[in-house]
PAKOL-258433 format. One record per residue: residue in three letters; x negated, y negated, z negated of N, C-alpha, C in turn. Coordinates in pm, whole numbers, plus 50000, padded with zeros to 5 digits. Layout:
BEGIN
ALAXYZXYZXYZ ...
REM end
This chain:
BEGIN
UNK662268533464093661648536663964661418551663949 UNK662068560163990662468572764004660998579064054 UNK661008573764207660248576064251658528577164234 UNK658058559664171657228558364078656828566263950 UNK658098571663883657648580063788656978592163830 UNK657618598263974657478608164001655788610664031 UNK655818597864117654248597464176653508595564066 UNK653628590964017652938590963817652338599563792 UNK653528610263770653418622563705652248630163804 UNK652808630263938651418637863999650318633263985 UNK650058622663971648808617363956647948620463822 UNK648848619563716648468622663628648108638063588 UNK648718647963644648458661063615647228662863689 UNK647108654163839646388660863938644538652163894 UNK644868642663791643558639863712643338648263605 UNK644508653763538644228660563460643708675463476 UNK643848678463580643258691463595642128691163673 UNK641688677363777640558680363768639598679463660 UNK640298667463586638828661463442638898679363397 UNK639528690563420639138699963339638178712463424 UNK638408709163530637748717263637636368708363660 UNK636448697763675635188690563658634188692063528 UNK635028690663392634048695063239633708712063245 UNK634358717263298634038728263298632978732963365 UNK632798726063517631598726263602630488722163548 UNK630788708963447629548702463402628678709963278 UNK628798721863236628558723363158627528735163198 UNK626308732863145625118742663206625198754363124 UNK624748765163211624068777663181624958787863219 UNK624788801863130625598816163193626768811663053 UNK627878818063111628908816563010629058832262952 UNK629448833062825629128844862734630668845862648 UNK631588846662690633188849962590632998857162475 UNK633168849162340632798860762235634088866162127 UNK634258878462135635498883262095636178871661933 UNK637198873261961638118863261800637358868161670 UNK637298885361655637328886561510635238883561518 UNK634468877661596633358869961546633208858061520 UNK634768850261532634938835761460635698833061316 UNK635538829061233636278826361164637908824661110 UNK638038820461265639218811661289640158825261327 UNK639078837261374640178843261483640428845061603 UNK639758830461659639908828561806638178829661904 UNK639008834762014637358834662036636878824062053 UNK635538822962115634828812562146633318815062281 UNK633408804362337632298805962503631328800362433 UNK630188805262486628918798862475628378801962601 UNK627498787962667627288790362790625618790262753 UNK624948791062755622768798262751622628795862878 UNK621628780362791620708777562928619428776862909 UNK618528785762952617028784262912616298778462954 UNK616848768063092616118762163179616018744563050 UNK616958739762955617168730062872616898732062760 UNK616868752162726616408754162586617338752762504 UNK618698753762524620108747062456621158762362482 UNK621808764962367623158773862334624468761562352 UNK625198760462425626308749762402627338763062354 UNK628138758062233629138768962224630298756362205 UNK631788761062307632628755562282633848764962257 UNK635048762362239636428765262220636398775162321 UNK637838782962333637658792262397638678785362540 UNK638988772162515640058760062596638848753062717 UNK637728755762692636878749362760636558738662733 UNK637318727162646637448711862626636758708162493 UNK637018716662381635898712362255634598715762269 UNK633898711062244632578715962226632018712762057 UNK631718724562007631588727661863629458725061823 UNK628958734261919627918730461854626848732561941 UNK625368730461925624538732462001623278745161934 UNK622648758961988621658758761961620398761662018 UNK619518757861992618038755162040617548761662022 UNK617318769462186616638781362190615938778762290 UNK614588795462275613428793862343613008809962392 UNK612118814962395612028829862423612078839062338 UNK611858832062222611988838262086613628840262008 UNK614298835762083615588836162026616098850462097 UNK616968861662028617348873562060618588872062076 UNK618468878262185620418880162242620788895062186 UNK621738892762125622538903362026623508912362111 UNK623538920662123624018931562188625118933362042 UNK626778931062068627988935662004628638946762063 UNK628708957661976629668967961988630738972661935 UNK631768969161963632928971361881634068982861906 UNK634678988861811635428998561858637118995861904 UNK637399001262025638788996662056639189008762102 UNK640409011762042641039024562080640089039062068 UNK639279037061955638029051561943637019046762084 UNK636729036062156635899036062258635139024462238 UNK633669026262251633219012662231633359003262285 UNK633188989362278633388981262394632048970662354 UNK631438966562465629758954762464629928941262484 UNK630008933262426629548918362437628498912662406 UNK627158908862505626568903762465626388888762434 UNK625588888762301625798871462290624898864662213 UNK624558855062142623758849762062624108848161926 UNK625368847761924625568836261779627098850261734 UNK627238847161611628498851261535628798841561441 UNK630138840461357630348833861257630488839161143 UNK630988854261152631698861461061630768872761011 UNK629478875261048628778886561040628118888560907 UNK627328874360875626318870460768627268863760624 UNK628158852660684629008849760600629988848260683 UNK631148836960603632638833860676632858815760653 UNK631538808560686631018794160664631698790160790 UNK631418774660824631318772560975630648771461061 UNK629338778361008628538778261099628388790461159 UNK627308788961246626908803161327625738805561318 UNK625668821061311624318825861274623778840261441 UNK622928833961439621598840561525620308843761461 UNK619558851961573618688861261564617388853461612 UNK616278852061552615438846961645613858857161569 UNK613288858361672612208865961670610388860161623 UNK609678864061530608698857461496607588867261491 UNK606138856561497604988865261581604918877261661 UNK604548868061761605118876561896603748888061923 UNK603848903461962602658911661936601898905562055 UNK600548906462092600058907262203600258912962328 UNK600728920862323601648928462464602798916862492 UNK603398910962400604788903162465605538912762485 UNK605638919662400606808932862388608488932762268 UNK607428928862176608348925062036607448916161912 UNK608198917761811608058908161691607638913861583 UNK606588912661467606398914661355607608916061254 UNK608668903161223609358903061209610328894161260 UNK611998895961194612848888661313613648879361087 UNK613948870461186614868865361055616688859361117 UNK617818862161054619048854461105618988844461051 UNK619248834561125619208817761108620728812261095 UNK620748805161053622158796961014622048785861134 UNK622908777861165622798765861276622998751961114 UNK623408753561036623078746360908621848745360848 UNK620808756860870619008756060844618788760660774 UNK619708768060702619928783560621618898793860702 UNK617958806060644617598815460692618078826360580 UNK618808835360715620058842560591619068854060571 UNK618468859460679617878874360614616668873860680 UNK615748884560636614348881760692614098898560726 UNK613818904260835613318917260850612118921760892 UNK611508926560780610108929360832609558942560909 UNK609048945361026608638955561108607618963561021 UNK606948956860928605908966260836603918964260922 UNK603608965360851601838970660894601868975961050 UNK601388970661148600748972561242602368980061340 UNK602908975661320604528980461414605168966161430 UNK605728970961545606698956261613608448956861652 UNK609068949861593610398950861638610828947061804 UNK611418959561843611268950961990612318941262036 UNK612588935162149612898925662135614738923762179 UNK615038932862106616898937162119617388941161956 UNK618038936961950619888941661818620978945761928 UNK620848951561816622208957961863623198962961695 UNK624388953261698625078951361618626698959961672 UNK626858968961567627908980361606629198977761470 UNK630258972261519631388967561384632548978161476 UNK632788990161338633219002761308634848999861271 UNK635468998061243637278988961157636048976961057 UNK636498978260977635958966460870634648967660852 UNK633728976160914632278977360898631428975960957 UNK630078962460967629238961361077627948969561036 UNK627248974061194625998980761109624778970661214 UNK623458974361154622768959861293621568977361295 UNK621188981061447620608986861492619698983661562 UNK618158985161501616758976961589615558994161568 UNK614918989761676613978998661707612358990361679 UNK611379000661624610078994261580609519004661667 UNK608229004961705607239007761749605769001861716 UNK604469010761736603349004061785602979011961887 UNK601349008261905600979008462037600009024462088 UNK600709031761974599999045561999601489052162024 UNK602149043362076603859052962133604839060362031 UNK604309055161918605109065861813606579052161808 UNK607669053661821608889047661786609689051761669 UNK610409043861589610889048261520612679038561506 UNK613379040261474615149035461499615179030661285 UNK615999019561309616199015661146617259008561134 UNK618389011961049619869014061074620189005860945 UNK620478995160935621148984760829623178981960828 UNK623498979660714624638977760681624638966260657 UNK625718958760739625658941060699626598937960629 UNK626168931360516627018929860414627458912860375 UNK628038908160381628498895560301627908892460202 UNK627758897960111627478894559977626418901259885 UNK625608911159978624368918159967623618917960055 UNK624148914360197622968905760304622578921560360 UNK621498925360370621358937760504620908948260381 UNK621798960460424621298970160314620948983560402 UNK619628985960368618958999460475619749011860448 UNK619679017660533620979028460558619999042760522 UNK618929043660663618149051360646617239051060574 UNK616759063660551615429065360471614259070260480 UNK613449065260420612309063860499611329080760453 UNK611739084460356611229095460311612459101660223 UNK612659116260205611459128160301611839128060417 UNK613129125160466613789125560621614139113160707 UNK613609114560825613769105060892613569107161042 UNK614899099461124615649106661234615699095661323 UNK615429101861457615399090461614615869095761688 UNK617269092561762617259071661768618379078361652 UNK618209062161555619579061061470621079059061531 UNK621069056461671622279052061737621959061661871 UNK623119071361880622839078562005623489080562078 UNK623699081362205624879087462311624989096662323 UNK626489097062313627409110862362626069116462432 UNK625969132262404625019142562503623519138162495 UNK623269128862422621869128762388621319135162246 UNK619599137362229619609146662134618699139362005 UNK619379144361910618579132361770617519143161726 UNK616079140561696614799142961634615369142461453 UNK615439149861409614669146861279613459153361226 UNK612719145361134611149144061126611219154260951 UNK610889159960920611019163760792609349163660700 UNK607999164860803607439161360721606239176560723 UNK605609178660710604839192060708605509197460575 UNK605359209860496605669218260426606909214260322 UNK608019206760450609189205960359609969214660237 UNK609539228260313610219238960211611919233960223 UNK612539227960387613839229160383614439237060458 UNK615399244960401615899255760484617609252860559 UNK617899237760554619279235260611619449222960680 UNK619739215360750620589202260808621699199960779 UNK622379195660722624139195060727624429181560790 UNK625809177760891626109165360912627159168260874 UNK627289153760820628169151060755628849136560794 UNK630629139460823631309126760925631729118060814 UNK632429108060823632969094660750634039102560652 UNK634609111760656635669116360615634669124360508 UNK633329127760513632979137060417633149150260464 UNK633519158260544633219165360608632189172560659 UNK631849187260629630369185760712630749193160879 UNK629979189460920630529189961090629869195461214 UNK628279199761111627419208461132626719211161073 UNK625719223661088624669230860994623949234461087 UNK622379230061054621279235561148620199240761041 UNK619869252261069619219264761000617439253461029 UNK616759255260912615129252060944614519261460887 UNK613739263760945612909274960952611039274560922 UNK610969261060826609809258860816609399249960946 UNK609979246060967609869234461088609399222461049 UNK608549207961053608109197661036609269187261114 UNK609739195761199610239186561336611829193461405 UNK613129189461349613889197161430614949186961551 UNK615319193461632616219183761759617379189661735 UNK618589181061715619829186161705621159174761786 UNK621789189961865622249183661973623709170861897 UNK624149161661997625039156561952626409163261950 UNK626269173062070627899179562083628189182161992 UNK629669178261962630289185261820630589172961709 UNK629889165461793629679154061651630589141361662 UNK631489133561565632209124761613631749111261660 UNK632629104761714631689088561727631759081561588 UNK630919075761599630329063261472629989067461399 UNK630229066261264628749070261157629059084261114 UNK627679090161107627629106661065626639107060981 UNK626269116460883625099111560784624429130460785 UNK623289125560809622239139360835621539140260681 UNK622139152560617621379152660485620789164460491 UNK619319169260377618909179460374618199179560210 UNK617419191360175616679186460061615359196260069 UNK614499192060008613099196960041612489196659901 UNK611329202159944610479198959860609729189059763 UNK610209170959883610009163159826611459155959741 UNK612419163759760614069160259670614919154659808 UNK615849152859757617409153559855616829139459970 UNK617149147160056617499130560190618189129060288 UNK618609117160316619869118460430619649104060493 UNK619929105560629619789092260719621229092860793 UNK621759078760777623059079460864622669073160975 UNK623449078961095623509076061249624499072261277 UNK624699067261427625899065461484625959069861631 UNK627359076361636627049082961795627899072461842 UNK627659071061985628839061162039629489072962132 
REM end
């Protein structure tokens, strides 16, 4: 009897680990690990993207539940996550969050609408619920296209969503939103009198700000999270000034000035 149990037991573990090495095989596409604090629960969660079926499978982070499906096509945007760990960023890319838009059970993605003629980017993009909710709608504006990347940057308790517009005479421009729960996407930057590219920059790269022909501004100040200002750049009747990043901390810094047309300030983020 002893013996029998024993052989039992192997048998049974040695099905049990294949049925899990086997479900695990069976399951199509690239697998995508998405950090805990973008679930609800806490815990993370896989989603494996297969474009060859047109299908998001997202399951448990156990391999064995499978939670939900979504249906995607070329138009659906893979979300670039940046999160801070230890003052350093860290990248996950992925499709879906739970916790970004609301704290429901569903998951919300990015999907992209009227596509420009180049096949470059989108008029506008809207976040979708997997419930059939459309949580936010972003419009690129008159004759400009969103291209076809987010990039979503969560600071301690603060997400920001970072997208780039363009048209087709090369002029680009960066547009920096605060995602909010309970106010949905609130524009950071501004669009007049000052306005600065890229809104998200790397260490040692150099930010443009645009001020406008006959600003009549004679200062830059940045200014860090703490309120601090952390630099001062002299203008000199300039339309157009470049100011380096050295000096400047990571994550959000806010570039204010005032002119002729009244006070303005665009916040950035350095990584």
């Amino acid at each position: 009897m002893k013996k029998f149990t024993l052989v039992l037991s192997f048998v049974l573990s040695l099905a049990i680990g294949l049925k899990a090495q086997t479900y695990v095989g069976e399951i199509p596409g690239t697998p995508t690990i998405v950090p805990g604090f973008l679930s609800n629960n806490g815990c993370p969660y896989i989603e494996y993207s297969n474009r060859d079926s047109n299908t998001c499978s997202i399951y448990d982070i156990d391999f064995m539940t499978h939670i939900t499906d979504i249906g995607i096509n070329e138009d659906i945007i893979e979300v670039n996550y940046w999160y801070v760990i230890n003052n350093a960023y860290t990248t996950s890319g992925s499709y879906s969050s739970q916790t970004l838009f609301n704290n429901d059970d569903s998951f919300e993605y990015v999907v992209g609408h009227d596509r420009d003629e180049w096949g470059g980017g989108y008029s506008y993009f809207t976040i979708n619920s997997t419930n059939g909710n459309v949580l936010a709608t972003i419009q690129a504006g008159n004759d400009y296209y969103w291209n076809g990347f987010m990039h979503i940057y969560i600071i301690e308790n603060n997400s920001y969503l970072a997208i780039t517009r363009y048209n087709h005479n090369g002029y680009s421009a960066g547009a920096l939103y605060q995602i909010s729960q309970t106010q949905g996407l609130i524009k950071l930057d501004a669009e007049l009198p000052i306005s600065v590219f890229p809104t998200v920059a790397n260490r040692g790269q150099q930010i443009t700000v645009e001020l406008g022909e006959n600003s009549n501004a004679t200062e830059i100040t940045v200014v860090n999270e703490l309120g601090q200002v952390v630099k001062r750049v002299p203008v000199n009747g300039q339309s157009s000034v470049v100011i380096p990043t050295t000096g400047l901390g990571s994550g959000l810094n806010i570039l204010n000035t005032n002119n002729a047309k009244g006070n303005g300030g665009c916040k950035i983020i350095i990584k």
